[in-house]
Rosetta silent file (secondary structure, phi, psi, omega in degrees, C-alpha in Angstrom):
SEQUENCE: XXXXXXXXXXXXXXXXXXXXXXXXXXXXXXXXXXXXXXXXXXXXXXXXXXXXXXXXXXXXXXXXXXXXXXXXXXXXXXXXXXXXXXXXXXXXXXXXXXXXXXXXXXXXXXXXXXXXXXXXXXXXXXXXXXXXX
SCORE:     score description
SCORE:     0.000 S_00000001
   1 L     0.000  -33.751 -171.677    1.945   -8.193  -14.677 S_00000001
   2 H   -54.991  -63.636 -138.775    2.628   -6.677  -11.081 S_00000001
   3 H   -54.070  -48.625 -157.024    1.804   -2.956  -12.379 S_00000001
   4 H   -80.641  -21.281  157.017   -1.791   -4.402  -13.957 S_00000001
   5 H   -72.852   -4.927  164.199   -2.652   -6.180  -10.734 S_00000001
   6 H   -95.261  -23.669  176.602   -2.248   -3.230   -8.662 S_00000001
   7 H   -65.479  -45.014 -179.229   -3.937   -0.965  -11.022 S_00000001
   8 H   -61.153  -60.843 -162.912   -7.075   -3.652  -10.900 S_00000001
   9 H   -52.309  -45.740 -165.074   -6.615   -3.811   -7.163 S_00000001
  10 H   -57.918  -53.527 -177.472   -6.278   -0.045   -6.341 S_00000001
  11 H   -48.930  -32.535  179.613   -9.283    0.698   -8.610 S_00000001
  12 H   -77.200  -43.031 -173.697  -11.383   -1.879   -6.876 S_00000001
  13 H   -38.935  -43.773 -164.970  -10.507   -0.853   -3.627 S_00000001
  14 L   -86.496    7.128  144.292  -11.600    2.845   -3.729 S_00000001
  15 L  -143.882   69.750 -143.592  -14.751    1.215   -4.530 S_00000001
  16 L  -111.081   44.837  147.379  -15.457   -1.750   -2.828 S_00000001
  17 L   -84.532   -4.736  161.875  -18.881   -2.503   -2.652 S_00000001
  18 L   -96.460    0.001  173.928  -18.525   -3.272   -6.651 S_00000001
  19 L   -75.243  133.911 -176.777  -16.311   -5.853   -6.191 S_00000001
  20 L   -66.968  167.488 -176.976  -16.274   -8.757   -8.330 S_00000001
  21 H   -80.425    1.002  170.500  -15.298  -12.377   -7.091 S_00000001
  22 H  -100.729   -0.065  167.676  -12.281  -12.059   -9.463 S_00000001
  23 H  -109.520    1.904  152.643  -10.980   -9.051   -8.330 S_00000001
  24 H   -56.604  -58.957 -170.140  -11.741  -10.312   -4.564 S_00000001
  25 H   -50.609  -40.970 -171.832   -9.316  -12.896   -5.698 S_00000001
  26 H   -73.590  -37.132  165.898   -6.643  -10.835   -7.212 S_00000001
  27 H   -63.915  -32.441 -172.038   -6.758   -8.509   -3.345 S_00000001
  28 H   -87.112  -36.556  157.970   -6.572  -11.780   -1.583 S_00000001
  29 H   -33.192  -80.684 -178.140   -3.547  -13.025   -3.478 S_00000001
  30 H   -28.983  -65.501  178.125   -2.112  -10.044   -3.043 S_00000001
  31 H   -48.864  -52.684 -179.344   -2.853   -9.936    0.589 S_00000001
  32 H   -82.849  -24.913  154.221   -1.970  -13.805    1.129 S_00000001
  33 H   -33.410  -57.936  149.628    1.168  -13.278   -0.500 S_00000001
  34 H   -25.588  -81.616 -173.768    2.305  -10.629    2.201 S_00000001
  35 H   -49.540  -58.437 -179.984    1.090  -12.568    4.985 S_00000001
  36 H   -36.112  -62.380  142.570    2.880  -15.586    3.921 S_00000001
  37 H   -12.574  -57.242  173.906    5.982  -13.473    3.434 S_00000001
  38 H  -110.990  -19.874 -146.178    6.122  -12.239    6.789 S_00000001
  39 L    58.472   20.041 -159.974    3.736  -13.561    9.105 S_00000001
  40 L   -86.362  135.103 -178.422    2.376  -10.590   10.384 S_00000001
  41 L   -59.323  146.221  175.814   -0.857  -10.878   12.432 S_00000001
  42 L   -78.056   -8.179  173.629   -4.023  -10.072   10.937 S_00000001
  43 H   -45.263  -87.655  168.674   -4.921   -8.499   13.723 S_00000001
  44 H   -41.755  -22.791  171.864   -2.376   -5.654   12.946 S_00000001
  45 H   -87.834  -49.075  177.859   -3.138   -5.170    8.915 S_00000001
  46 H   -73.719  -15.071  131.572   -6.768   -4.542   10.044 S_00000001
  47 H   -19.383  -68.024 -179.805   -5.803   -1.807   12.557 S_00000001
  48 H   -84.246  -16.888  155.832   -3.624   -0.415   10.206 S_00000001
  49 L   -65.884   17.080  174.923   -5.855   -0.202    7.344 S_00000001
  50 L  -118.134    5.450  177.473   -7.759    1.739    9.677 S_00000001
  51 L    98.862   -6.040  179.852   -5.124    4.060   10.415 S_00000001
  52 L   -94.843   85.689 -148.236   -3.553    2.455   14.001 S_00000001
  53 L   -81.174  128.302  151.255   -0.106    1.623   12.487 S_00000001
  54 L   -68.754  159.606 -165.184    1.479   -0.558   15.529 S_00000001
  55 L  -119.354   86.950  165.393    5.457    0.052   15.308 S_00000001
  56 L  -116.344   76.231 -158.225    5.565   -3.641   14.400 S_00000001
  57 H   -40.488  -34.968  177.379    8.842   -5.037   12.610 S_00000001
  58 H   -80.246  -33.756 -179.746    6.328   -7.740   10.216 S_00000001
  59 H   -45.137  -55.825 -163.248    3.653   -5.082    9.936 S_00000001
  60 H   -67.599  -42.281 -173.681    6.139   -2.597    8.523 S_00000001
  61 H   -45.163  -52.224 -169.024    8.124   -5.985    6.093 S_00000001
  62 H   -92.442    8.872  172.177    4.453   -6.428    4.930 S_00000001
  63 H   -80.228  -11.716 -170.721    3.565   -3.008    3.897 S_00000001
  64 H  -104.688  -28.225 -178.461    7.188   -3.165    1.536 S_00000001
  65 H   -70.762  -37.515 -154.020    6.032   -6.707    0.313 S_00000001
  66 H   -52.118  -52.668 -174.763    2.854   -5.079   -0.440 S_00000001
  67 H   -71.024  -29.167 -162.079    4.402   -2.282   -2.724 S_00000001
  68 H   -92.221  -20.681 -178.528    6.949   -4.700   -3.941 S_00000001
  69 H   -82.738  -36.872 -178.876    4.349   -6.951   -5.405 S_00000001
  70 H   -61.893  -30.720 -128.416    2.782   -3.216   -6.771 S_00000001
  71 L    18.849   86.607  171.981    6.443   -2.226   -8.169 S_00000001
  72 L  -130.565   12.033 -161.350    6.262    0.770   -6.592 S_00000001
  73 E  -157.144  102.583 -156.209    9.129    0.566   -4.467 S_00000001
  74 E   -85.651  159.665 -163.539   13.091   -0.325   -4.839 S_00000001
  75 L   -40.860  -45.579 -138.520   15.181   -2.523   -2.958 S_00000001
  76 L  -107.437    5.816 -178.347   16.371   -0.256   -0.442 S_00000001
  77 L    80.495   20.505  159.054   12.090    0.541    0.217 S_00000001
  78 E   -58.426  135.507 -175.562   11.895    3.869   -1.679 S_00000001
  79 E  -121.749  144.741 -173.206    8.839    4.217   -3.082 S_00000001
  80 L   -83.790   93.789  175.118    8.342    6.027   -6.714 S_00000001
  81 L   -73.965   22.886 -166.683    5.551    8.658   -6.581 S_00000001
  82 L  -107.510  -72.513  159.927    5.123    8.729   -9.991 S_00000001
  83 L   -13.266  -76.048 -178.792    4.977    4.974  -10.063 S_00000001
  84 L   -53.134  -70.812 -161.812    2.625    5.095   -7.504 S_00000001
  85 L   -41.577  -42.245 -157.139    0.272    7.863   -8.510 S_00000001
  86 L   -82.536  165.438 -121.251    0.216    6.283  -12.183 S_00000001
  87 L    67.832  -46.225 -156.815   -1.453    3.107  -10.609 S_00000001
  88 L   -81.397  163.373  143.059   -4.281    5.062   -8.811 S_00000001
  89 L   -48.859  108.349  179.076   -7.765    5.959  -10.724 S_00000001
  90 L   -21.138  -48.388 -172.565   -7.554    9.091  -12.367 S_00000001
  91 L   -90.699   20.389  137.750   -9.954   10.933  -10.101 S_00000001
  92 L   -35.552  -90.758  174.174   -7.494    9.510   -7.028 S_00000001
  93 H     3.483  -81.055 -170.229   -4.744   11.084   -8.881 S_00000001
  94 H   -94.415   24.728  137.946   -4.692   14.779   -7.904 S_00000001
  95 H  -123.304   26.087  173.202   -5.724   14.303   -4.629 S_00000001
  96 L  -109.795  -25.941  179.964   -3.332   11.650   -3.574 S_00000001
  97 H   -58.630  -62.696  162.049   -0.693   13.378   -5.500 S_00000001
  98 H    -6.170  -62.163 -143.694    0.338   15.988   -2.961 S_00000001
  99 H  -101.775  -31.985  166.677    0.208   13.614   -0.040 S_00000001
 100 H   -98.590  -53.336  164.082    2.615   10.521   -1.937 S_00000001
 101 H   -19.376  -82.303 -159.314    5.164   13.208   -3.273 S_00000001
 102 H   -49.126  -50.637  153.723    5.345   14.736    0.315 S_00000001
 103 H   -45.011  -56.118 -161.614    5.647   10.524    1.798 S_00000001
 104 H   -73.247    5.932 -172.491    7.618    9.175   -0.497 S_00000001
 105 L   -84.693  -12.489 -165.510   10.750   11.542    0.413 S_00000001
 106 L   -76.306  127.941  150.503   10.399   10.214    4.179 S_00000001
 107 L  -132.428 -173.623 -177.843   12.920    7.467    5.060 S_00000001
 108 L  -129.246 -177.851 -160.637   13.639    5.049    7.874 S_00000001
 109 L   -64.175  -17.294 -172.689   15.885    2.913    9.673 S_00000001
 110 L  -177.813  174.382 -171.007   16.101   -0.405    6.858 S_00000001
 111 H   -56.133  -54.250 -136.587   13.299   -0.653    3.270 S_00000001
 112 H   -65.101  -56.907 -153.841   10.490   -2.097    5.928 S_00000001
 113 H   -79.029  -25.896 -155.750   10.574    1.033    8.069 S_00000001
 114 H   -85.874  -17.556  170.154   11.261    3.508    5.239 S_00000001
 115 H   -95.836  -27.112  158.658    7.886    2.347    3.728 S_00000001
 116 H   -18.457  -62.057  169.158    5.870    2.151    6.752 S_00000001
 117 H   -52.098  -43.961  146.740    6.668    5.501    7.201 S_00000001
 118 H   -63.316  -49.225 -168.051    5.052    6.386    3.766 S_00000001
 119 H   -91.322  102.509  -88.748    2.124    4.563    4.326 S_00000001
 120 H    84.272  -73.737 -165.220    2.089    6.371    7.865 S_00000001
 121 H   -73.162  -55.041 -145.747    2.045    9.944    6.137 S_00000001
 122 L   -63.737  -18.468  153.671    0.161    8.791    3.565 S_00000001
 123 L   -97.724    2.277  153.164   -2.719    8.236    5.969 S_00000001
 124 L   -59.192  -76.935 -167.461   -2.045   11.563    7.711 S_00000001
 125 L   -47.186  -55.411 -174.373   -2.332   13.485    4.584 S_00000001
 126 L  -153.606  104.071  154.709   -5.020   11.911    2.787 S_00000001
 127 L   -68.351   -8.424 -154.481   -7.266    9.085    4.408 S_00000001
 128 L  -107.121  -26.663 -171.385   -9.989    9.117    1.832 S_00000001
 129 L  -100.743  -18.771 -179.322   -6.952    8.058   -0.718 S_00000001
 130 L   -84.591  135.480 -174.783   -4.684    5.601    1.585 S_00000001
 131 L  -153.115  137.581  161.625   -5.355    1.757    1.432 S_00000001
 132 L  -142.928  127.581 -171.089   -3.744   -1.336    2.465 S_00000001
 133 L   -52.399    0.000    0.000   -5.408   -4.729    1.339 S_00000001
């Protein structure tokens, strides 16, 4: 169930002036899950979808809930780039591939930080393909 709600979400995202109110619903779930999870100000998720990552201990917790709700990402916060990739929309796909290979090998200090740190590169490498609800 995780996999096909991230596949709906991802797809809507990279285009989301089509979204419907049930896939608004399915991002805000997603999204209020997270928050809920961690607490992390909203302040800080709208930053960092914009590419301003603050070196925030809830920020990074809810970018691993985020993934973990995707299953894209194991216990210890390794993220699958396979996993991941097969998730995106096919015309995503090979130019997001590069750029989550080359991220997911990065790790960090505990799971939170080692996916921050992907979601970090992954909006070095490719912005036009990096999203966080």
């Amino acid at each position: 169930m995780r996999q096909r709600v991230f596949v709906l979400l991802v797809s809507f995202l990279a285009y989301t002036s089509g979204l419907d109110e049930e896939m608004q619903d399915l991002i805000n779930n997603l999204h209020n899950t997270c928050v809920g999870e961690v607490g992390v100000d909203e302040g800080l998720i709208t930053k960092a979808q914009n590419g301003d990552f603050a070196e925030d201990e809830k920020l990074m917790c809810y970018s691993k809930c985020l993934l973990d709700q995707m299953a894209i990402v194991d216990e210890e916060g390794v993220v699958d780039p396979e996993a991941a990739l097969a998730v995106l929309p096919a015309d995503m796909q090979a130019e997001a591939g590069p750029a989550v290979r080359k991220c997911s090998k990065l790790r960090g200090s505990n799971p939170c930080n080692t996916v921050f740190e992907v979601m970090k590169c992954w909006y070095k490498e490719s912005p036009a393909t990096y999203f966080m609800p």
